[in-house]
N, C-alpha and C positions, 0 to 999 in steps of 0.2 A: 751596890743595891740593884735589884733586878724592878724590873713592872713589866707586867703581863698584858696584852690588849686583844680585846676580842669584840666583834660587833654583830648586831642581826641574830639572836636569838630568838626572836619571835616565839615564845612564850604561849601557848594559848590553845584552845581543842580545834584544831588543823581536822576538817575531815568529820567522816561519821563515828561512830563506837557508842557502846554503851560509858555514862561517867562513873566513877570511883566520889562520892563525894566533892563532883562537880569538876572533877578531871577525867579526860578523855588518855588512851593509851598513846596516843600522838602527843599529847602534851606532857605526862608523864616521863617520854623517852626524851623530850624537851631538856626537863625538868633533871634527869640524871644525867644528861650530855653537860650542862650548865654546873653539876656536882662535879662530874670526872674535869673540866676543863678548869677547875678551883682545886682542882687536888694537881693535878699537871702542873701548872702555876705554882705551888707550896712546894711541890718534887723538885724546880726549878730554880729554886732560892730565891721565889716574888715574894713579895712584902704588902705589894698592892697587885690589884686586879680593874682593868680599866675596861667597862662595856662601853664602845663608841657607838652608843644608837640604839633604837628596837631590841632595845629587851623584852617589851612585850609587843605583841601581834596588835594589840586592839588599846583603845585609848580608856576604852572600861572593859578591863580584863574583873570578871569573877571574883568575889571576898575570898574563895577557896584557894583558887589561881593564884594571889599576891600571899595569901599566907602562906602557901606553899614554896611560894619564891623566898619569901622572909626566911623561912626553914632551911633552905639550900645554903642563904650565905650566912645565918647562924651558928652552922655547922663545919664552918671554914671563919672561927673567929680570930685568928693568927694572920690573916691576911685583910687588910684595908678594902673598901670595894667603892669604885667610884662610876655612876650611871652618867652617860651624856643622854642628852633628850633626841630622840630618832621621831620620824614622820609616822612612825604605825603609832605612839601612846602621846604625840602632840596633839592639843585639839585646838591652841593657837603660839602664837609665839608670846603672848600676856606668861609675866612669872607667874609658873606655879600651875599654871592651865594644861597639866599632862598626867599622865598615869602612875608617874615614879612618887609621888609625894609619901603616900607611908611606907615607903621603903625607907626614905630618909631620915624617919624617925628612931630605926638604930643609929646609935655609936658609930658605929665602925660603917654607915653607909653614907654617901657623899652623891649626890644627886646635880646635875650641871643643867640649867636650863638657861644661863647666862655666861659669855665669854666667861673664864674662869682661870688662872694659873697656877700652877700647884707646885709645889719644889719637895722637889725627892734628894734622899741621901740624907746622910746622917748629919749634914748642913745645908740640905735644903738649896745645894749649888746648882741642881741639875734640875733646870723647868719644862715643864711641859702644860703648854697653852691647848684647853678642851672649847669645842666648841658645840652649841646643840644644832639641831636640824635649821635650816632658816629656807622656808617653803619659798621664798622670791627674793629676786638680786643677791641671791648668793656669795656671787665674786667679788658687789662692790660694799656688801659688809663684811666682807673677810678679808679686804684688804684694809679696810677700817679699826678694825680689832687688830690685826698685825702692828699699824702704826699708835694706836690705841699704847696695848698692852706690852709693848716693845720686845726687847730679845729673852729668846728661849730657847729649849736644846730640841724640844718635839711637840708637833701641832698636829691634833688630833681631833677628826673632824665627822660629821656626817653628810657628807656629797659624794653627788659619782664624780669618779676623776677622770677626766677624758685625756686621754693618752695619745691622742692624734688620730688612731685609725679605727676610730670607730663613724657611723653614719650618720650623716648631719642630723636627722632627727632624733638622736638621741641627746641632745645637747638641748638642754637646757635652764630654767632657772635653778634648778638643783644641783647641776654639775658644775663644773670649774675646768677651765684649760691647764694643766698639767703645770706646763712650761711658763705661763703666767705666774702660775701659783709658787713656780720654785725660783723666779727672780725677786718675789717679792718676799718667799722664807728666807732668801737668801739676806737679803738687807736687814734681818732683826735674828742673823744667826745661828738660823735653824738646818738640822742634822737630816732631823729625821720627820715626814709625814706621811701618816696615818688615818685612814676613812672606813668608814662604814657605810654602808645607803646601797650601794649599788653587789650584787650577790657572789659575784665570779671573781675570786683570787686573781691578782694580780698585781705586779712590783718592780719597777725598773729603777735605777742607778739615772739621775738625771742632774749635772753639774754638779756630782760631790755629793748631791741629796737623796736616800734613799724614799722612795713614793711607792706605797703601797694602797691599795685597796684589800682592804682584810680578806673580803668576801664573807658571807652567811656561815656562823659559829651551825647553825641549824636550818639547811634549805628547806623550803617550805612544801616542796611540791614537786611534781615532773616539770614543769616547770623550769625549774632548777635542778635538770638531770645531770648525773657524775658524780665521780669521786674526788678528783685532786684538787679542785677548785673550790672545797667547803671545808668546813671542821679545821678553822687555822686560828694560829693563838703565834701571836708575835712574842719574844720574850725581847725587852728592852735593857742592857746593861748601863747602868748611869756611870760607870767606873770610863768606859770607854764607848760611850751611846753605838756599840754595836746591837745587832738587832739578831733573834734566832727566829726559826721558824718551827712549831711544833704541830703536828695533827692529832687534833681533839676526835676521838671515836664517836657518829652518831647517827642518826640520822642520814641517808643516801636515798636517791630515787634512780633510776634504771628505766630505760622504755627498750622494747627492743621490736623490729619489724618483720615476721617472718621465723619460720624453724631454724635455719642455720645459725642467721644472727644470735634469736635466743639461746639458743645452745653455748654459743660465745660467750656472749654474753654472761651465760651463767655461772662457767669459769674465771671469769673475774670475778663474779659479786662471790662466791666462795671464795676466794683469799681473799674479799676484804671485807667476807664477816671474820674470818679464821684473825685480824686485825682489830675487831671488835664492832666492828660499824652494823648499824641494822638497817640492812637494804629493802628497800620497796620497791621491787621488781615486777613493771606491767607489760606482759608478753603481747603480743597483737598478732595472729596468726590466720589467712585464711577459715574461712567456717568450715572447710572440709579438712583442716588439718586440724582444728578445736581441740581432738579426742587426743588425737597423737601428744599433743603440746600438755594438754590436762596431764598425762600421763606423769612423762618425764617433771612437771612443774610440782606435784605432788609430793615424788621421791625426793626431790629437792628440797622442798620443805621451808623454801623461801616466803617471806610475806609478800604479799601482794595478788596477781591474778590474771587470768590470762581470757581474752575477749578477740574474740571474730574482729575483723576489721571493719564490719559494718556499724556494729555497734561502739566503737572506740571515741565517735566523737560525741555519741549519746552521754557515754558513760563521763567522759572529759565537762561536758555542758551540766551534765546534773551537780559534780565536784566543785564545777569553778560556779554556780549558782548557791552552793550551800555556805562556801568564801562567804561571798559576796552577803547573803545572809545575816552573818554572823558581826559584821562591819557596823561600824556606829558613824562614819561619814561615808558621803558621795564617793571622796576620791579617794579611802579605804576601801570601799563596796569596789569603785572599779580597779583599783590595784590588783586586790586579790583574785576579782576575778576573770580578767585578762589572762593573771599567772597562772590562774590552773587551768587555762583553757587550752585543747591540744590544736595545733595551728598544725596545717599542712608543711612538707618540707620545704624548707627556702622561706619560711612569713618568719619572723622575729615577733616575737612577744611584746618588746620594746618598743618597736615598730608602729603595732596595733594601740599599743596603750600611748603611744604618744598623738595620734591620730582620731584617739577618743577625747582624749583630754582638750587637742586642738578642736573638735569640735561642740564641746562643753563650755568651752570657754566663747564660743563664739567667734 
């Protein structure tokens, strides 16, 4: 038996546009990246579909929005779907206090806002322990539910996994130290773990245990600029808990600095629409190159838009204000709009948003 995992979809009208019946074209392309990575899944011989996290963007996502969602995995009814609770649709850690609840009033939907184990395979041999978001002491209720819920083959989670070389201030109640986390899967016989929270693909081999961070099914923003780092769907074998790796078509964002670069640049984002992905490419070029750049961006025929370097952090401030807007908490409002905010080279996003937070909190 196979299972599919994918996390950070974020769900939601990302940006300006006009709506369709209360969906914006940003969420719509959401909305068929989430179809195509359920059809991927079923091409792959999955049974089930596991989102670890932020399926939706906002904790009150739209009646349109959820029935829309309903529609996606109604139409993939051959496949099981099981939601973990992520920080963008939690509004506390109390059961039941999140965005996912009528989604779980299908059949075929499974909804986790509580430690949870589930046994796959046609005897139900192969477990795999879900866990939801848990906004403080992360590590020391995750090693509570490991000894809790005892052995499993895969633990599946929403925290950043901190892998050693990342910067002290990104470490915090949200994340987990890697190397912790795999002596303590180790003792309840776990293979394989798996996270969603934090955006950028990543996976290393540590004592036998493969650790991955999914990364974003759908980046949100420039923010989360690239290609090889998003649109990933694990496929999990329960036969032999080997793991694949597949790229879900979707959503990309692209910044480039300058003529040359974007010229580059837009050589790549051509093979990897020609791949399927729909790039948001924002060119930033001198004001006396504007015409020239307008030109070539034209023929190209790419989404997105090309702005003077004077106005780029205008344009960035008005983007990450309308985030921010659209947020139903404080530390949603500053989440998103940290993310959409264009920082000079060398500032970290991460950085800024942990430095707000330290100062919100006192």
């Amino acid at each position: 038996m196979r299972v599919a995992f994918c996390a950070d979809v974020h769900i939601g009208n990302h940006g300006r546009g006009p709506l369709n019946c209360g969906i914006n074209d940003r969420c719509d392309l959401t909305l068929k990246t989430l179809a195509t990575a359920l059809e991927t899944a079923k091409d792959h011989g999955c049974e089930d579909f596991c989102i670890l996290g932020d399926l939706f963007h906002t904790v009150k996502p739209l009646p349109q929005i959820i029935k829309a969602t309903q529609d996606v995995f109604s139409n993939a009814p051959d496949i099981g779907v099981t939601i973990s609770v992520g920080n963008h649709e939690q509004s506390s850690t109390e059961l039941g206090d999140h965005a996912l609840g009528p989604l779980s009033q299908a059949p075929y939907v499974l909804s986790v806002d509580t430690p949870t184990r589930i046994g796959f395979g046609e005897t139900h041999h192969r477990r795999a322990l879900l866990l939801p978001y848990y906004p403080r002491n992360s590590w020391k209720l995750i090693q509570q539910t490991l000894i809790e819920k005892g052995p499993c083959e895969l633990l599946g989670l929403h925290v950043g996994l901190a892998f050693g070389d990342e910067p002290s201030y990104l470490l915090g109640d949200d994340s987990v130290d890697v190397h912790k986390l795999v002596k303590a899967a180790k003792e309840q016989g776990i293979k394989t773990i798996l996270a969603g929270h934090w955006h950028k693909h990543q996976i290393k081999v540590i004592g036998g245990i493969t650790v991955a961070q999914i990364g974003a099914l759908c980046p949100t923003g420039y923010g989360d600029a690239g290609f090889i780092q998003y649109g990933k769907l694990a496929i999990w074998d329960t036969k032999d808990d080997s793991l694949t790796w597949v790229e879900v078509p979707g959503p990309r964002f692209i910044k480039a600095i300058g003529l040359e670069e974007g010229r580059r640049r837009a050589k790549v984002i051509a093979g990897e629409v020609a791949k399927g992905n729909f790039a948001h490419f924002r060119w930033i070029v001198p004001e006396a190159d504007l015409q020239e750049a307008q030109t070539d961006f034209d023929l190209w025929g790419f989404a997105g838009e090309v702005i003077s370097d004077g106005v780029d952090a205008e344009v960035a401030s008005r983007e990450a204000a309308a985030e921010a807007k659209s947020s139903e908490t404080i530390t949603e409002a500053l989440d998103s709009y940290v993310a959409a905010l264009n920082l000079p080279d060398g500032v970290d996003h991460a950085w800024v948003l942990h430095r707000c937070r330290e100062y919100l909190n006192g």
